[in-house]
N, C-alpha and C positions, 0 to 999 in steps of 0.2 A: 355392606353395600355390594352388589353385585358388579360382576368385571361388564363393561361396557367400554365402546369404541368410539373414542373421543372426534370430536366435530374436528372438520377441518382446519375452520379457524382457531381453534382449540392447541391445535397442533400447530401450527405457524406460529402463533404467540409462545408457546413451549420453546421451537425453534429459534422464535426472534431474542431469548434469553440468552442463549450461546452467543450467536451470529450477530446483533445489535447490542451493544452493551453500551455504547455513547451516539452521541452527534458523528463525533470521527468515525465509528466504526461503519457508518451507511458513508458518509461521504469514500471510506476504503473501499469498500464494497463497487459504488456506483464507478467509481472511477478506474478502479480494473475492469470494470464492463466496459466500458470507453475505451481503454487500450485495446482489451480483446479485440473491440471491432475495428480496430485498424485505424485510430483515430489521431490525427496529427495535431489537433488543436483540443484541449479539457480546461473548460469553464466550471468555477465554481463559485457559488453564490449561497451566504448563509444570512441569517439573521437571528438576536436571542441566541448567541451560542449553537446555533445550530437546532433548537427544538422548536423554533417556532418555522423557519425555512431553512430550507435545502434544496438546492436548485444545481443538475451539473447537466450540462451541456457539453455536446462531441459535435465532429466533423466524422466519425464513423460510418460504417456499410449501412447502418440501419437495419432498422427490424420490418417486417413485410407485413403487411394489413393483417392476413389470416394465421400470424403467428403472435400476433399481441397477446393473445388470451394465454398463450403457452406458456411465453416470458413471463407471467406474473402467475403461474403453476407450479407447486411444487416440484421437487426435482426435474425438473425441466429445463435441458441443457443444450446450446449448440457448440457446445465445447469441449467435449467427452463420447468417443466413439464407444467401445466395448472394453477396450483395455486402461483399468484402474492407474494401472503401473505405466501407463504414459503418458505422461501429464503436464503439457506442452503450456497452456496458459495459465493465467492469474488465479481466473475463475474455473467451477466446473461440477458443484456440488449441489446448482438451481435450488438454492435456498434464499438466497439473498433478496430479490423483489419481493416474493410471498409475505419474509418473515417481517419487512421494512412494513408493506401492505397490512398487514397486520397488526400493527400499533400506532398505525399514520393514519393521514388522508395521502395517498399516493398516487401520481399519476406520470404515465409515461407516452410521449410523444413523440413518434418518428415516420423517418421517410425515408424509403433507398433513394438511390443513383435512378435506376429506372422506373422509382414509383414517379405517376402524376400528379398526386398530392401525400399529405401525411393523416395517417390518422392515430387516436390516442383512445387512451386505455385508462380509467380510474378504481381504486380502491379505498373504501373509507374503514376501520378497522376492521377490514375480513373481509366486508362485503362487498362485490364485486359490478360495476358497473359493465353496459354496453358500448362493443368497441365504436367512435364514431370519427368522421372526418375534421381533420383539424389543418391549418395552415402551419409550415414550417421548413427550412431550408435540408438540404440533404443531412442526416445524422439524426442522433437522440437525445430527448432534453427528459430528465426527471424529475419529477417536483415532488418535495418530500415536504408536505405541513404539519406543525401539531406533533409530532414526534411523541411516542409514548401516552398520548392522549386517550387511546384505548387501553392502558394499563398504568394508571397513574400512580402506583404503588413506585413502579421504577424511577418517578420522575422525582422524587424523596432522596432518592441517590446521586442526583446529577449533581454535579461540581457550579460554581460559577460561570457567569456569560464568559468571563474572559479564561479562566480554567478551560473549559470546551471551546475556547477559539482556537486556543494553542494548541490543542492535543489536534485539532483538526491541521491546523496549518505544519504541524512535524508529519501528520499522515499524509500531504500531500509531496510535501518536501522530503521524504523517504520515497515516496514510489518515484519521483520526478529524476531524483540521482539514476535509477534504471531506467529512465526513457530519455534522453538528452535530445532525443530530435524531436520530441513532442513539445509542445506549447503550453503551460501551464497557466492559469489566472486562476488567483481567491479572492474573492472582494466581497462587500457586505456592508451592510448600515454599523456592524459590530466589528467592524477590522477597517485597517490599512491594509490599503491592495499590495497583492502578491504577486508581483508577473516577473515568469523566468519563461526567458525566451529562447525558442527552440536553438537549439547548435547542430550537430550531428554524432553521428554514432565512432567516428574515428574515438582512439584514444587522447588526444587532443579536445576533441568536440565533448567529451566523457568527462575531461580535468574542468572545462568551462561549466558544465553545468555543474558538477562539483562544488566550483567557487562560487557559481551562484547562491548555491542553499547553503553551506559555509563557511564563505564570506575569503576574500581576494586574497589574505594572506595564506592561506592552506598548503597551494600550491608552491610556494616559496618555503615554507616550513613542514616538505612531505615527501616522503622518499617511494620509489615506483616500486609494485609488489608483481613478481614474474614467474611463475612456476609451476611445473606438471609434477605429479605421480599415481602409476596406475590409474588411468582414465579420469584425474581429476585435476581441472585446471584453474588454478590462482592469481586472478588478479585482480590492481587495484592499488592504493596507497594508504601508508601509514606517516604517524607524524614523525616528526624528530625529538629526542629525550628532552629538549629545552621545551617543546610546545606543548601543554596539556592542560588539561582541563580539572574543575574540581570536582566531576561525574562522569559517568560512562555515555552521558546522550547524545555525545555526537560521534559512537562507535556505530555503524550503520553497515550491514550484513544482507548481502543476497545470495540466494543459489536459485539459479538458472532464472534470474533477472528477477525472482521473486523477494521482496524485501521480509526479511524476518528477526524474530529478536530468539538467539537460539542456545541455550546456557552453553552447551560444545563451543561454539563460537568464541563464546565471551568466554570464556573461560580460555580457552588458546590463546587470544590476546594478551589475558595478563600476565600468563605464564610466558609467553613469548619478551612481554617487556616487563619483568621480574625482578630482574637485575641490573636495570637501568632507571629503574621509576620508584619512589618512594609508594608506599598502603594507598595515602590518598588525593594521588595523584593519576589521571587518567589518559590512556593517549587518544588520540583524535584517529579515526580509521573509516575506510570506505573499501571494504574488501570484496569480492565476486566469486562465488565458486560457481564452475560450471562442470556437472557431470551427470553421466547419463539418469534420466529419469527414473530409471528402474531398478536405482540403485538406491536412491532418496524417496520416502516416503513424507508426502507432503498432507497427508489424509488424515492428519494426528486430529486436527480437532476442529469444528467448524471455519473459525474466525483463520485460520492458515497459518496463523504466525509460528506455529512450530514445526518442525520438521523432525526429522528420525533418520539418520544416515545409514546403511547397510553396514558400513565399516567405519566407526567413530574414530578409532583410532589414527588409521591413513589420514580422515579429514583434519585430526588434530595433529597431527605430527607433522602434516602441511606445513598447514598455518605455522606451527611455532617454529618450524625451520626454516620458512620461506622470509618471516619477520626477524629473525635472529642474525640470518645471512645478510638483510638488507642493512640491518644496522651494522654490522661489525664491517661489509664495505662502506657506507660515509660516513662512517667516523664520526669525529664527535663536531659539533658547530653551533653555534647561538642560535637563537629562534629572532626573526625580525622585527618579531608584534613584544613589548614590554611588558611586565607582571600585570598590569591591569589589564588589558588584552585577554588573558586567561584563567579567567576566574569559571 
């Protein structure tokens, strides 16, 4: 067979394999676009687990009439100047509408602050509709239907309605711990509504939204994480030896407000609580690093969720000394919630 240069749409579905791999992974996707644009309020609406609807809604800058068609163009970015290595938002790879457009019926509707109305943008798998005027409040609403409908081989893989409601609602509930002055809602024909309401960005404001996503005794059973070395800054909290869990899922990891799942990471934790914690017993953690961008390579792989430090070591030597020091100051103390509580 001769070498030939595959269709667009061709190549978007290619891409939509990395970059969409569930319901959760467009609702991640959509709703780092939402923060991007500066958005204080993200609505989220599924239905079917997410493959039948997906619907999220912002209070964002909005997109402008004659850039609709770009936003659902490959690489196409307003979030990436020329420099790879500085890499300030969520997003910035302009893969994400295309490759969603590409195995959905897809449509996106918005208005700036200074437009006088909204207009909107459709795609049904690949194929690209004309942009036209539409009614709607300042911000962007995306409508994801049909999901995988143009590649129905993936749809063979999907888990359960309620398997896909969860994995959505821990993706909303990870990115929302890094925004506490934004406003969250999930709700759907397939869920109990989710609303965590905005707080603020103090440290205070940070432990509130915290407890929102897991759950008011946290705070009470979690000791404060404080620490610098060489340009890397640590914080955040961990739990206490009495409080744990019987898995790692509610260990929850950002660098540079970016949520990730990072083995460095997870792997400093344990080692940090080694000697305080039986094999299968897990601590409960909300940690943040923040350090310079050009130090962390966030470019590992479409979907984000991995990272690649310049100097793993520093980043682990941190973490287990900053968690080490925490516990050996408070000492030892009961946890408030009872054995059922921590399962």
């Amino acid at each position: 067979m001769p070498i030939r240069q595959l269709s667009e749409t061709m190549i978007n579905q290619i891409a939509a394999g990395e970059v969409i791999e569930r319901p959760a992974s467009v609702v991640k996707e959509l709703v780092e676009n939402a923060l991007d644009a500066g958005a204080s309020r993200v609505e989220v609406v599924t239905a079917g687990g997410g493959l039948n609807l997906i619907r999220v809604t912002d209070d964002g800058s909005g997109i402008p009439e004659q850039e609709l068609a770009l936003a659902i163009a490959r690489h196409c970015t307003s979030k990436l100047a020329d420099n790879i290595h500085d890499i300030r938002s969520l997003g910035f790879r302009g893969e994400a509408l295309p490759s969603i457009g590409s195995v959905s019926r897809l449509s996106v509707r918005s208005r700036t602050a200074a437009g006088d109305a909204a207009a909107e943008i459709a795609i049904e798998g690949g194929r690209v509709s004309a942009v036209k005027p539409a009614a709607a409040n300042r911000g962007t609403t995306v409508e994801v239907r049909d999901l995988f409908f143009a590649t129905p081989a993936r749809l063979k893989f999907m888990k359960g309605e309620r398997a896909e409601s969860s994995a959505t609602s821990d993706v909303v509930k990870r990115i929302a711990i890094a925004f506490p002055a934004v406003r969250f809602t999930l709700a759907g024909s397939d869920r109990s509504t989710l609303e965590l309401p905005a707080t603020d960005d103090s440290t205070e404001g940070s432990l509130r939204r915290v407890a929102q996503v897991m759950g008011a005794e946290f705070p009470d059973n979690s000791i404060a994480i404080d620490a610098s070395r060489d340009g890397v800054h640590l914080t955040g909290h961990v739990s206490i030896p009495s409080f744990t869990r019987a898995n790692a899922l509610q260990q929850y990891a950002y660098v540079n407000g970016r949520p990730v799942r990072d083995k460095l990471i997870a792997g400093a934790i344990r080692g940090a609580f080694a000697d305080v914690l039986p094999r299968d017993r897990h601590a409960v953690t909300v940690l943040f690093l923040t350090l310079d961008p050009a130090t962390v390579d966030v470019n590992v792989h479409p979907a984000k969720a991995d990272v690649r430090f310049r100097d793993p070591g520093l980043v682990r030597g941190l973490i287990v000394g900053a968690i080490r020091e925490a516990l050996a100051n408070a000492g030892i103390r009961a946890a408030t919630s009872g054995a059922a509580g921590m399962m």
